[in-house]
C-alpha positions, -999 to 999 in steps of 0.1 A, spaced: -690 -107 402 -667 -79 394 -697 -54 401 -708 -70 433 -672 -68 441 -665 -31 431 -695 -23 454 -677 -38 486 -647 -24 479 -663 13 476 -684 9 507 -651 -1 523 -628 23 510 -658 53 518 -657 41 552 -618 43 557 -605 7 555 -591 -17 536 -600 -51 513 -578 -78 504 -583 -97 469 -574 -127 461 -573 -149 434 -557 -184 424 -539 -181 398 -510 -148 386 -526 -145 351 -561 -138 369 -547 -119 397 -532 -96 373 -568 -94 354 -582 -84 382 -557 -57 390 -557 -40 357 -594 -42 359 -598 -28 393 -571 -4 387 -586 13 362 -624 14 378 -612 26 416 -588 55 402 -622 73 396 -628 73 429 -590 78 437 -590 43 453 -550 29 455 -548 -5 442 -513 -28 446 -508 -63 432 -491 -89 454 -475 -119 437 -448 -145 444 -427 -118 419 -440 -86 433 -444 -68 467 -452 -31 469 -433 -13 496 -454 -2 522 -487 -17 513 -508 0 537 -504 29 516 -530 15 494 -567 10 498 -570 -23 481 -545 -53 480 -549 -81 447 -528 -112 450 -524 -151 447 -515 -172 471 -485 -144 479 -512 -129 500 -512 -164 528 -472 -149 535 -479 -148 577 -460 -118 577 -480 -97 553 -501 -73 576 -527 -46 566 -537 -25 591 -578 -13 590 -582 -47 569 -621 -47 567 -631 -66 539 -616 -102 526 -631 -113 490 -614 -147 476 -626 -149 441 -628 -185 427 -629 -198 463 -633 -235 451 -598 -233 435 -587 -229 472 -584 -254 498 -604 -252 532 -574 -242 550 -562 -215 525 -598 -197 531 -596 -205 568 -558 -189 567 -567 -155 547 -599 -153 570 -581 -152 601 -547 -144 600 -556 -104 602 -559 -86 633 -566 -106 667 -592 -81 678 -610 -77 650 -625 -100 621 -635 -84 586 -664 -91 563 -655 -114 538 -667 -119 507 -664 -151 485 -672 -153 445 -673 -180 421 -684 -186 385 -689 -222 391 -721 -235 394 -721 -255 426 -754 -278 435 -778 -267 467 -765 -299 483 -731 -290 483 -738 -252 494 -755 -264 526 -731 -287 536 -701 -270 533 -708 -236 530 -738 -238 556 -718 -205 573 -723 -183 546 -752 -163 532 -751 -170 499 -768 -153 463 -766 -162 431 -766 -145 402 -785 -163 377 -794 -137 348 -767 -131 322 -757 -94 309 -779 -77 280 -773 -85 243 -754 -121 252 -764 -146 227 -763 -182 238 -731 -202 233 -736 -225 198 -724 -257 214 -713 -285 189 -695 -319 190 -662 -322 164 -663 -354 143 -645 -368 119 -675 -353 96 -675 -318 103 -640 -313 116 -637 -292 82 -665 -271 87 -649 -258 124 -618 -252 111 -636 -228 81 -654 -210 112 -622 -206 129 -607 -189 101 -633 -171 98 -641 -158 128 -602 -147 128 -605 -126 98 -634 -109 111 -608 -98 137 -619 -125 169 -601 -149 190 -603 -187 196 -590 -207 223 -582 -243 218 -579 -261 250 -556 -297 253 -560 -316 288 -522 -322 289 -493 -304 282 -467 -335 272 -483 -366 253 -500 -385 276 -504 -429 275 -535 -423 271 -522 -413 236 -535 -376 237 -515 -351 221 -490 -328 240 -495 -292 238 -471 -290 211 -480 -309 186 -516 -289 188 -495 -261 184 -477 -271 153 -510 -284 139 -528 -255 142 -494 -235 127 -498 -261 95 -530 -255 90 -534 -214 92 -495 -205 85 -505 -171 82 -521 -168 121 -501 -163 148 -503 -185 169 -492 -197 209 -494 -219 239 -501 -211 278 -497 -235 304 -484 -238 339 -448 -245 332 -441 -208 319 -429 -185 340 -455 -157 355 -442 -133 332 -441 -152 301 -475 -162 309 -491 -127 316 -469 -113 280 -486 -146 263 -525 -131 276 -509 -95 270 -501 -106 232 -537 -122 230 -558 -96 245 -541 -70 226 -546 -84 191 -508 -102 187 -521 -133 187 -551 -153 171 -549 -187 184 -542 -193 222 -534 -230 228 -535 -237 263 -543 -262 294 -572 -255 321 -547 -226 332 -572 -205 313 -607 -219 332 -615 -191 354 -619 -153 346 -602 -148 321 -622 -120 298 -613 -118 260 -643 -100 250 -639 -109 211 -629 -141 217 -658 -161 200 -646 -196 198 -636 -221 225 -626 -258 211 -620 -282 237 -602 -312 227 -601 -344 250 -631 -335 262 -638 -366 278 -610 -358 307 -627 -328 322 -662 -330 341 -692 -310 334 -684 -282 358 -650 -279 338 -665 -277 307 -690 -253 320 -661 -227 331 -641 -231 298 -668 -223 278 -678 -191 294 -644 -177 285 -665 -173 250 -700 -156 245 -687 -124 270 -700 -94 243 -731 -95 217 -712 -114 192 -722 -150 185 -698 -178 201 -690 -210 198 -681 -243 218 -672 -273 202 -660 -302 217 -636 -331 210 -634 -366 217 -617 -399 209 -634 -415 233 -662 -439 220 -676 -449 256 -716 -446 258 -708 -426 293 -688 -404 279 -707 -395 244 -737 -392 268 -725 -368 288 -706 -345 265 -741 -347 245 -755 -336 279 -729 -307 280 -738 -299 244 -779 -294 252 -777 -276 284 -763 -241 288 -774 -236 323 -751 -241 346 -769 -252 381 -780 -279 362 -751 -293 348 -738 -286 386 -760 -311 394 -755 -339 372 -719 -332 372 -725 -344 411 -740 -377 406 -716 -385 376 -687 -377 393 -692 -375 431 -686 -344 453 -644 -355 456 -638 -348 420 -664 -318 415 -637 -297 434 -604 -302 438 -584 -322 453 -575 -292 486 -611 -295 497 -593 -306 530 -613 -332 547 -642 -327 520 -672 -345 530 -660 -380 541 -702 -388 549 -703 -428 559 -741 -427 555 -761 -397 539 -760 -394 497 -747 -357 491 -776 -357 461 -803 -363 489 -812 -329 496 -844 -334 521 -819 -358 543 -792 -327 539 -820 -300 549 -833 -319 578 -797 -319 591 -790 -284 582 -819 -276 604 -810 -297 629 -781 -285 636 -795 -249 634 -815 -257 664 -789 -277 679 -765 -250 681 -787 -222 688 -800 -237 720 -765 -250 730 -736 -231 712 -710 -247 731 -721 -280 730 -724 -286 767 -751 -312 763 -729 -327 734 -696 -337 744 -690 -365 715 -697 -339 692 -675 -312 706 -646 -335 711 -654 -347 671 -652 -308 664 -621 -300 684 -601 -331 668 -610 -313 630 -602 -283 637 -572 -293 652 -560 -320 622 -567 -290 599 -549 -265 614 -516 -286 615 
C-alpha cells in the first residue's frame, strides 16, 4: 500500500500539486509521516503532519499533508489539492470520506485514492463501493514466511511463554493484545492486570501498555520506546490493528479472542510476519462455546484473508464487519449481502439504468429515494 501510495504522490508532486493523507488513528498518522518523510526528501518532496496537537504554519508550503481526522477541520484549505488517499478507509464513516472528498475546491475535484489492509468480500465491494475502481493486492513481499498460527490452552500455555522469552532474547518483539482496558463483567482481565502478569513472569523485560486513554504523545513515545528497542512487551487494545510496522516483532498473542471477528483477527495478526523471520499468532480463549472454538479454529487454518473476509460475513453480518460509522450501511429489506449473482444482476442493472438515464427522469421514486439520502447524510 505504502508503494502504490508513494507512486501517487510522485506523479502528483512531478506535476505540481498537492495530496492529502489521511489516516484514523495519531499513532498511524505519525507512522506514515516518518515513513513518507524519509522516502519523498529524495525527491525533495515537503511533507507536514496535521493532528488535533499539531498544525504547521502555512501548509501550502508543502507538497504533501498527513493527518487524522484534524484534516475534516472546514477551514483547512490546500490550494492545487489534486490527490486525496484515506488509508484504512473502513475505519471511517461514509460521511468522513464523503467530507475529505469534497470539501476542497468548488471548481475542481481531485483523484482520490483509498487503501485498506482489510480483506473485504466481492459482495460488499460492489455494493458499497460500486464507484470505485478497485485492485487488490493479493501476493505478499519476498522472503515472508507464513504466520505459525496456534491456540493457547491450559496445556501449552508453558510452551508460548518459553517462545516469548525466547524470541525476546534473540532481540524480537511481542505484542499481547487484551479486548478491554478495565475488567469487564464478562470477567476478562483489565489491561493492567495483563500488564502486571506479564511483569511477574519476565521481571527482567521491559514491559508497557497502549490504549486509547493515553494521551497522543504518550502514546506515539510508548510505539517510539517499542520500535526503538526500549521495550519488549507491548500490551495493548485494538489501538494497534492497523499499520502499525514493527519489523522484528515476531509474536502477536491475542487474548479474549472470542470478542473480535475474523476480520479483526486478520489485521492484528499481520502486525507480525512483516520481515523473513518466522512469526507467530496464538490465540486465547475462555470461552468454551462450539461457535466460538469453531471459528477461532477457522482463524487458526486459514491465512488468507479474502477468505476469512468471507466467512467473517456470514458469521457476523455486514453491520458488525465494519464499524459502527458505516452511516446508513446497507439497511437491504430483501437481498442476502452473501448472494453475489442477486448483487451482480443489480450492479448491472443499475449500470444500465443510469447510463441511459443519469438523472433519473424516467425514475422519479428512485430520485426522490436518492435525494432524501443524500440529504439525511449530509445533516
Amino acid at each position: 500500500k505504502t508503494i502504490v501510495a508513494t507512486a501517487a504522490i510522485l506523479k502528483t508532486a512531478n506535476d505540481d500539486f498537492k495530496t492529502l493523507f489521511m489516516a484514523p488513528t495519531e499513532v498511524l498518522a505519525n507512522q506514515h509521516y516518518e515513513g513518507l518523510k524519509k522516502l519523498l526528501s529524495n525527491w525533495g518532496i515537503k511533507t507536514a503532519l496535521v493532528t488535533s496537537n499539531s498544525k504547521p504554519e502555512n501548509l501550502n508550503s508543502y507538497d504533501v499533508v498527513i493527518g487524522t481526522h484534524a484534516l475534516l477541520n472546514d477551514k483547512l484549505q490546500i490550494n492545487k489539492l489534486n490527490l486525496v488517499i484515506v488509508d484504512e478507509q473502513h475505519r471511517f464513516g461514509v460521511n468522513q470520506r464523503s467530507k475529505l472528498k469534497n470539501q476542497i475546491q468548488e471548481d475542481h475535484t481531485p483523484h482520490y485514492l483509498s487503501l485498506s489492509a482489510t480483506p473485504i468480500p466481492r459482495t460488499i465491494f460492489l455494493s458499497l463501493f460500486s464507484d470505485l475502481d478497485v485492485s487488490t493486492l493479493d501476493s505478499v513481499p519476498q522472503n515472508r514466511l507464513p504466520i505459525i498460527t496456534r491456540l493457547v490452552t491450559d496445556t501449552n500455555k508453558n510452551k508460548v511463554l518459553t517462545l516469548v522469552k525466547k524470541e525476546i532474547n534473540s532481540k524480537h518483539k511481542v505484542f499481547v493484545i487484551n479486548p478491554v482496558i478495565d475488567q469487564s463483567k464478562k470477567g476478562i482481565s483489565s489491561i493492567q492486570k495483563i500488564i502486571n502478569e506479564f511483569k511477574k513472569e519476565f521481571p527482567s523485560f521491559k514491559i508497557d501498555g497502549l490504549h486509547g486513554r493515553l494521551s497522543s504523545e504518550q502514546k506515539i513515545n510508548i510505539m517510539d520506546d517499542f520500535k526503538n528497542g526500549d521495550l519488549n512487551i507491548l500490551i495493548a487494545t485494538t489501538v494497534i490493528e492497523v499499520g502499525i510496522d514493527i519489523p522484528d516483532a515476531t509474536i502477536m498473542w491475542i487474548k479474549g479472542a472470542e470478542n473480535f471477528g475474523l476480520a479483526t483477527l486478520h489485521q492484528l495478526r499481520g502486525r507480525v510476519g512483516r520481515s523473513n523471520l518466522q512469526s507467530y499468532c496464538f490465540v486465547e480463549t475462555n470461552d468454551k462455546e462450539k461457535e466460538s472454538i469453531d471459528r477461532l479454529t477457522m482463524f487458526i487454518k486459514t491465512l488468507d484473508g479474502s477468505k476469512l473476509a468471507k466467512a467473517d460475513l456470514n458469521i457476523r453480518g455486514p453491520g458488525a464487519f465494519f464499524d459502527t460509522k458505516q452511516s446508513g450501511f446497507l439497511k437491504l429489506k430483501i437481498a442476502d449481502i452473501t448472494n453475489i449473482k442477486l448483487i451482480k444482476q443489480a450492479h448491472k442493472a443499475a449500470k444500465k439504468l443510469l447510463k441511459e438515464d443519469p438523472i433519473l427522469k424516467n425514475y422519479p421514486e428512485i430520485k426522490k429515494k436518492i435525494l432524501t439520502n443524500l440529504t439525511a447524510h449530509s445533516e
